[in-house]
C-alpha positions in Angstrom: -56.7 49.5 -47.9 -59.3 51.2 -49.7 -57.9 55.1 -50.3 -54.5 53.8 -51.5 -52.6 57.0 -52.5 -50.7 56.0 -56.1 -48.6 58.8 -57.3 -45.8 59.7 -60.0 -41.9 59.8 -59.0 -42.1 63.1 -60.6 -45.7 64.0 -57.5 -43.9 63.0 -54.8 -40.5 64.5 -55.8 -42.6 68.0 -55.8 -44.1 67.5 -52.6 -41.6 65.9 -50.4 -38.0 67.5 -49.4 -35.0 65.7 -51.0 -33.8 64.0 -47.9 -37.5 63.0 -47.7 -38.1 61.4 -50.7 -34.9 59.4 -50.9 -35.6 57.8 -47.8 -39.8 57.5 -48.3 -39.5 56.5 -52.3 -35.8 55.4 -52.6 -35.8 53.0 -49.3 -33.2 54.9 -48.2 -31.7 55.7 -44.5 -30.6 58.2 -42.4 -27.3 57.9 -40.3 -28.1 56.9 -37.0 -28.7 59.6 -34.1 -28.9 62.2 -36.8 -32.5 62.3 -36.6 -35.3 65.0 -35.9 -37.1 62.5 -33.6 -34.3 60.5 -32.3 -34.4 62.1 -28.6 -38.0 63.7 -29.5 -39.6 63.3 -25.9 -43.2 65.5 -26.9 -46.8 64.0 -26.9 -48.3 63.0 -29.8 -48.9 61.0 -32.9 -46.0 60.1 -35.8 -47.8 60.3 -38.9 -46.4 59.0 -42.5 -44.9 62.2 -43.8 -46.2 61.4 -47.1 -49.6 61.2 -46.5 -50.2 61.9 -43.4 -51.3 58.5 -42.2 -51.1 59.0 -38.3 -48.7 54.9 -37.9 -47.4 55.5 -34.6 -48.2 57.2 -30.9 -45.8 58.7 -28.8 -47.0 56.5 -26.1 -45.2 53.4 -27.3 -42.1 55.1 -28.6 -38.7 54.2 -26.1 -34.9 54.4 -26.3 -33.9 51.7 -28.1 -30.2 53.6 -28.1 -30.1 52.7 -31.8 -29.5 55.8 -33.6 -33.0 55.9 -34.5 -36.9 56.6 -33.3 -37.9 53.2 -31.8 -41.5 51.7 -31.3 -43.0 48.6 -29.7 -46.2 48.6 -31.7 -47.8 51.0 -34.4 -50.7 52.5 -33.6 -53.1 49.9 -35.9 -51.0 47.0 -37.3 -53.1 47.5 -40.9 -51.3 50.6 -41.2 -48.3 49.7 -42.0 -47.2 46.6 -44.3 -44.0 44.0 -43.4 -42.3 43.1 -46.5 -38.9 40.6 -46.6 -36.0 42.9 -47.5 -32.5 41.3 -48.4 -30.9 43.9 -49.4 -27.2 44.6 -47.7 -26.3 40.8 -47.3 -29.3 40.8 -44.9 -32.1 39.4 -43.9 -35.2 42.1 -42.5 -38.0 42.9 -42.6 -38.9 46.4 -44.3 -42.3 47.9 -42.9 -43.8 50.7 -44.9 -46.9 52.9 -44.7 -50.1 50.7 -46.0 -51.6 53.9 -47.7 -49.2 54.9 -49.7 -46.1 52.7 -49.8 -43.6 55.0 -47.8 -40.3 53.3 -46.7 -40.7 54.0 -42.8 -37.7 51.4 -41.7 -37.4 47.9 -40.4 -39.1 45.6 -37.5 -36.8 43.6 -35.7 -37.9 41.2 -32.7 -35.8 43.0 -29.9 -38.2 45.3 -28.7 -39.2 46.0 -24.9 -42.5 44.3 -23.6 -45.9 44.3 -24.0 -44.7 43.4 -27.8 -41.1 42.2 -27.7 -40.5 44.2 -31.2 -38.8 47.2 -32.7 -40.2 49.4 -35.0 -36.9 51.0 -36.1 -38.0 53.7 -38.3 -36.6 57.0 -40.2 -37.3 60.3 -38.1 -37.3 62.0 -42.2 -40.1 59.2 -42.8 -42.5 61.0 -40.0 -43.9 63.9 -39.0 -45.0 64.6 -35.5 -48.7 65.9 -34.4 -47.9 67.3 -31.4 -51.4 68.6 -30.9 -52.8 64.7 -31.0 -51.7 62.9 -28.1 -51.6 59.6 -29.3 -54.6 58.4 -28.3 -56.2 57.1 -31.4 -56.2 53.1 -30.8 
């Protein structure tokens, strides 16, 4: 991706909350249905709350009753990167923002139709346009 954002800990410390920035930098998680987006129902496009990277539309966002905000494709699949995570005695897959390297969640192969997967991502990893209405395929 050619306008990578690189920055220090000590830059995104200063410009993301706390909660924020151990979940986005950290690869950390928040309890499920505890989220901001979790039952969000509003128009619009999820951008990477780090940099503003608009990764997911509103349009393919459903109830995957999983404690967190569910999608069955992001909005262009260079966007956001699929990495093997093992962490927790597990085997995932991590997906995080192609720009700037924000932990957004996991992808898991349980998703509704058209795409059969699950973008199971952090509601403190996003930030919702509500102005855009997702149309930006």
């Amino acid at each position: 991706m050619a306008d990578r954002i690189d920055k220090s800990d000590a830059e995104w410390a200063r410009i993301l909350t706390p909660e924020q920035y151990r979940i986005v930098r950290q690869k950390g998680t928040e309890a499920p249905f505890t989220g901001e987006y979790v039952d969000e129902h509003a128009s619009g496009t999820y951008k990477c709350v780090a940099c503003g990277e608009p990764l997911f539309s509103s349009d393919a966002k459903y109830d995957s009753r999983s404690g967190w905000p569910s999608f069955y494709e992001a909005l262009d699949p260079a966007k956001v990167e699929e990495h093997e995570d093992t962490n927790h005695g597990m085997r995932r897959v991590e997906v995080t923002c192609a720009r700037c390297g924000a932990h957004l969640g996991h992808l898991f192969p349980d998703g509704p139709q058209p795409t059969g997967m699950r973008y199971c991502v952090n509601s403190a990893s996003l930030a919702l346009d509500k102005e855009d209405q997702g149309r930006m395929r």
